[in-house]
C-alpha positions, 0 to 999 in steps of 0.5 A, spaced: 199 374 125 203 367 125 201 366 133 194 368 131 194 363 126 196 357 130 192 359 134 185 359 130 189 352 126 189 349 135 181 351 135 179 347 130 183 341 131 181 341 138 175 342 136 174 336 132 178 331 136 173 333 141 168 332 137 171 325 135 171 323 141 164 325 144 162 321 138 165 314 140 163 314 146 156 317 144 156 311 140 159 306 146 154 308 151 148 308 145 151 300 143 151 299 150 144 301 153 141 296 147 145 291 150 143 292 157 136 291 154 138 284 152 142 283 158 140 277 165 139 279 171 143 274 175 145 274 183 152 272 185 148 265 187 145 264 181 152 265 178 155 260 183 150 255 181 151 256 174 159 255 174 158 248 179 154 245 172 158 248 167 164 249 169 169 244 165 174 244 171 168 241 176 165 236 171 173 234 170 173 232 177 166 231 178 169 225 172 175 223 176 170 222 182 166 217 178 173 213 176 175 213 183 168 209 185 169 204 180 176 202 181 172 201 188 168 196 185 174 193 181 179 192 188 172 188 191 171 184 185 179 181 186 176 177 191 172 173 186 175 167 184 180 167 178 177 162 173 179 161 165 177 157 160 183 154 154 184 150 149 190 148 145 190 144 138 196 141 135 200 137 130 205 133 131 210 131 128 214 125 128 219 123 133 226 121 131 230 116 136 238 116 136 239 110 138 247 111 135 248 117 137 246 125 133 250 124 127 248 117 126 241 116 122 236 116 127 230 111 127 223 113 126 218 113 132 211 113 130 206 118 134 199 120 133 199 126 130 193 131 133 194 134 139 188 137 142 185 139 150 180 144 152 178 144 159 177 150 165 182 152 172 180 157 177 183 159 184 180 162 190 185 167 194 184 166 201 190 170 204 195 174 200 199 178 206 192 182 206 194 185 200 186 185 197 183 188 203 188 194 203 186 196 195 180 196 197 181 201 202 187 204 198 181 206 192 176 208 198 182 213 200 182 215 192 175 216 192 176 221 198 181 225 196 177 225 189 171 228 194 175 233 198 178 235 190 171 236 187 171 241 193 177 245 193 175 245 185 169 247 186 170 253 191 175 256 187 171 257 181 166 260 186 171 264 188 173 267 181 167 267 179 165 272 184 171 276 183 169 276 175 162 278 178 165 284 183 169 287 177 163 287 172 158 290 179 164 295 180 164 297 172 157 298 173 157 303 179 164 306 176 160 307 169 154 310 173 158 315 178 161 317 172 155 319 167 152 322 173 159 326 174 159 327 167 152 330 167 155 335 173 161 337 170 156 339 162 152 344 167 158 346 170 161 347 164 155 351 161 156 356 167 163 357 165 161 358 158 157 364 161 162 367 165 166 368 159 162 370 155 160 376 161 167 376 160 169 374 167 173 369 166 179 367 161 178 363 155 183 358 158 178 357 163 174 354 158 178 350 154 181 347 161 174 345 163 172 343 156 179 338 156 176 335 163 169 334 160 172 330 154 177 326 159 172 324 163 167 322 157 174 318 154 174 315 162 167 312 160 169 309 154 175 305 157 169 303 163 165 299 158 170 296 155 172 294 162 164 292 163 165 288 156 171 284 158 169 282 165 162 280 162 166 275 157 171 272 162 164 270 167 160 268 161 165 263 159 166 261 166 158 259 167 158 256 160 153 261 156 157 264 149 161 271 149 155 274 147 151 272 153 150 280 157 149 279 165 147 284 169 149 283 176 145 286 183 146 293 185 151 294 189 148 295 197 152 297 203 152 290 207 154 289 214 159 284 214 160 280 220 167 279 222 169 274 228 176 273 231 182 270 228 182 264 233 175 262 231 178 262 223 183 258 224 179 252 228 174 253 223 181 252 217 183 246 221 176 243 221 174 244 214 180 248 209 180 243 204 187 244 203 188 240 209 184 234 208 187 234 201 193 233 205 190 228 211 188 223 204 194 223 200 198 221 207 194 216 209 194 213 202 202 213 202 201 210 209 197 204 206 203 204 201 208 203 206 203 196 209 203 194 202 210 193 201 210 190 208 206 185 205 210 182 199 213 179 205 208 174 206 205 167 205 200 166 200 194 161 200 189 159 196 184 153 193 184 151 187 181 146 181 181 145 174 179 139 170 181 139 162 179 133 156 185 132 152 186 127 146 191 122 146 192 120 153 200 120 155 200 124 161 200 116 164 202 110 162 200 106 159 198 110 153 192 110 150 190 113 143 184 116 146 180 122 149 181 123 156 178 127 162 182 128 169 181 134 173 185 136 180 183 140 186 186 142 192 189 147 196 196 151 195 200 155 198 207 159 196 212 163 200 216 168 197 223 167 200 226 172 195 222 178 198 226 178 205 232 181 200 228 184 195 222 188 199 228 191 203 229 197 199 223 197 197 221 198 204 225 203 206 224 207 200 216 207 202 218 209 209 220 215 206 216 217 202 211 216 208 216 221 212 216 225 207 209 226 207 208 228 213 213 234 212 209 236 207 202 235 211 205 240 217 207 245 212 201 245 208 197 246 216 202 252 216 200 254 209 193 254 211 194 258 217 198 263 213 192 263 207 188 264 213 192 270 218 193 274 211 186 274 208 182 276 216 188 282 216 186 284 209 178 283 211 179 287 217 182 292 212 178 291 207 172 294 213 176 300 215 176 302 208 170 302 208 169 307 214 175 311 211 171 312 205 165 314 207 168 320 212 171 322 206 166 323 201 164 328 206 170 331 208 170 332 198 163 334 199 164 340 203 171 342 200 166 341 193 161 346 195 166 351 198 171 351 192 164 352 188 163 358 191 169 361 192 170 360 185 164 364 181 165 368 187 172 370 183 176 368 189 179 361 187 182 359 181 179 353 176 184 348 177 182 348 185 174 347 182 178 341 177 182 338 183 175 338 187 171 336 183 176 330 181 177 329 189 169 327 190 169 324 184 175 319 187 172 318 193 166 315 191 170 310 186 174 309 193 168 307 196 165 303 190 172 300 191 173 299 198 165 296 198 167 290 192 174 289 196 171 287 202 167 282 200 172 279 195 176 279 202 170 276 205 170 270 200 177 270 199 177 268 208 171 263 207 175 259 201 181 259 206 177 256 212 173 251 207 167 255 207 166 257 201 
């Protein structure tokens, strides 16, 4: 009787638990088909686009960019002549003379006490160790690593992009192998539910059938919650609110092309935006090296200024009265110090240059590498994808033959279970291999710089 109680206590709150569950994911599926109603359509280049105008990353090296172009600006305007006006108002005091020495009382001096000038100097450079022609083509060189980094940013958040994009086109297609594999297993269910009421079957067949069924509708809820997440991270990565549903194209069996490694790799030396990442910061560390050369040069260049001052006791003789004069000419200065000062400087520059061209070399065997493992993973990715397909097949046929020798009475439930699961874990193999090779495909363009 104890047994029987249990039994009859387990029933009831298998029942209800089933019941809760079968409610939340009725709920869910009801949520989500309002908000699937409401949901854009985008393609994955429609996303791209949408992710190079709002992404903050691109429009932060998009500003840096603007700032390497007017720093151009700013290094050609050094060849302008530097010109400065200034003036100076004073007063002065008296001028004590000691005629017997500082401890002696002085006597006074009388002198004019206001003190002003005004008036205006300017220099033209004419040679600076070609100082100025470097900074220029130092800013030029800025400006171009800043594109190349525009560049990389910019493929980089294609790149995630699509990956967000994939995921949310792989939960969709999860959702709709599921629901479909859900609908199969409530008429296989029912079949079930009459064989044991013919009484030919065990009430743990039913009950194990029943326990399946309800994983298989907690499984969809958790695919939702997969659709949900990845729709938020895309959304935000394109600019839109949380709140903004996407609805991605229908996942389709695309040819993909695939070329031999060594066509990857020249393409990779070619455009990979790493390396000329790589290729401008060395230059700029080469230019560098010239800078610091150049502190051991002379400096030659005109100048003339012309000022108003009051009084005139520049020459003599003095005279209480405002006067003008004004100077021009060339001038010319050499840093003798350099030779000693600039020598460690020099050599510091020169290893840093040597340094980068280390770090250039390995960045080209980080970039071989990156591209060697995302061709080997590409090829992978396609044979999956065969792989898949012959063992849908292969789980098809187990399903039929399970099926029948099962309501023939001559195979257990679990072998029915398992076979069910197997097809089912195929198809969400092939889905997976399908969205993995494309992922693999964008992941190989990024590397070569295609992408």
């Amino acid at each position: 009787m104890a047994n029987f109680v249990h039994s009859i206590n387990y029933m009831y709150f298998y029942k209800n638990h089933y019941a809760l569950i079968l409610l939340s994911v009725l709920i869910s599926t009801t949520t989500l088909a309002q908000q699937d109603l409401s949901a854009n359509h985008l393609s994955l280049t429609e996303v791209w686009s949408k992710a190079e105008t709002n992404s903050k990353a691109v429009r932060m090296q998009g500003l840096k960019l603007n700032e390497s172009e007017e720093a151009i600006k700013d290094a050609k305007a050094e060849r302008l002549p530097d010109i400065e006006a200034e003036g100076e108002y004073a007063r002065v005091s008296n001028m004590p003379i000691y005629d017997n020495g500082l401890f002696h009382t002085p006597s006074q001096f009388e002198v004019v006490h206001t003190s002003y000038s005004f008036g205006g100097n300017a220099y033209f450079n004419l040679y600076n160790g070609n100082k100025t022609n470097l900074k220029i083509r130092e800013e030029k060189e800025k400006k171009n690593l800043s594109v190349e980094q525009l560049n990389l940013t910019t493929s980089e958040i294609k790149l995630k992009s699509a990956a967000y994009y994939l995921d949310l086109q792989r939960s969709k297609v999860f959702k709709d192998l599921l629901l479909k594999d859900i609908s199969d297993q409530e008429k296989q269910l029912a079949e079930i539910r009459q064989l044991f009421k013919n009484g030919v079957i065990l009430k743990s067949d039913v009950l194990r059938a029943e326990l399946k069924l309800s994983r298989q509708k907690m499984s969809l809820l958790q695919i939702d919650n997969d659709i949900n997440i990845a729709n938020q991270k895309l959304a935000i990565l394109i600019g839109e609110q949380d709140d903004f549903k996407i609805l991605p194209d229908s996942l389709t069996s695309t040819s993909l092309v695939i070329k031999s490694y060594p066509e990857y790799l020249d393409e990779a030396i070619t455009h990979s935006y790493e390396l000329k990442i790589s290729e401008k910061e060395t230059e700029l560390n080469k230019l560098e090296l010239k800078k610091v050369k150049a502190n051991v040069s002379f400096k030659v260049g005109l100048f003339a200024n012309y000022t108003y001052s009051y009084p005139q006791i520049q020459f003599y003789p003095y005279s209480i009265a405002m006067y003008g004069i004004g100077l021009s000419g060339i001038k010319a200065s050499f840093p003798i110090s350099a030779f000693y000062h600039n020598k460690h400087k020099t050599k510091a520059a020169e290893l840093a240059f040597q340094r980068r061209e280390v770090e250039h070399e390995a960045t080209t065997d980080k970039v071989r590498q990156e591209v060697n493992e995302a061709y080997l993973r590409y090829k992978e990715a396609i044979t999956r994808i065969d792989v898949a397909k012959q063992n849908i097949k292969q789980a098809t046929e187990n399903l039929r033959i399970v099926n029948n020798t099962y309501f023939n009475q001559l195979s257990l439930l679990t072998d029915l279970l398992d076979a069910d699961t197997q097809l089912l874990q195929t198809r969400f193999d092939l889905a997976a291999a399908q969205i993995a090779a494309q992922l693999q495909y964008f992941q190989l363009q990024k590397a070569i710089g295609n992408l």
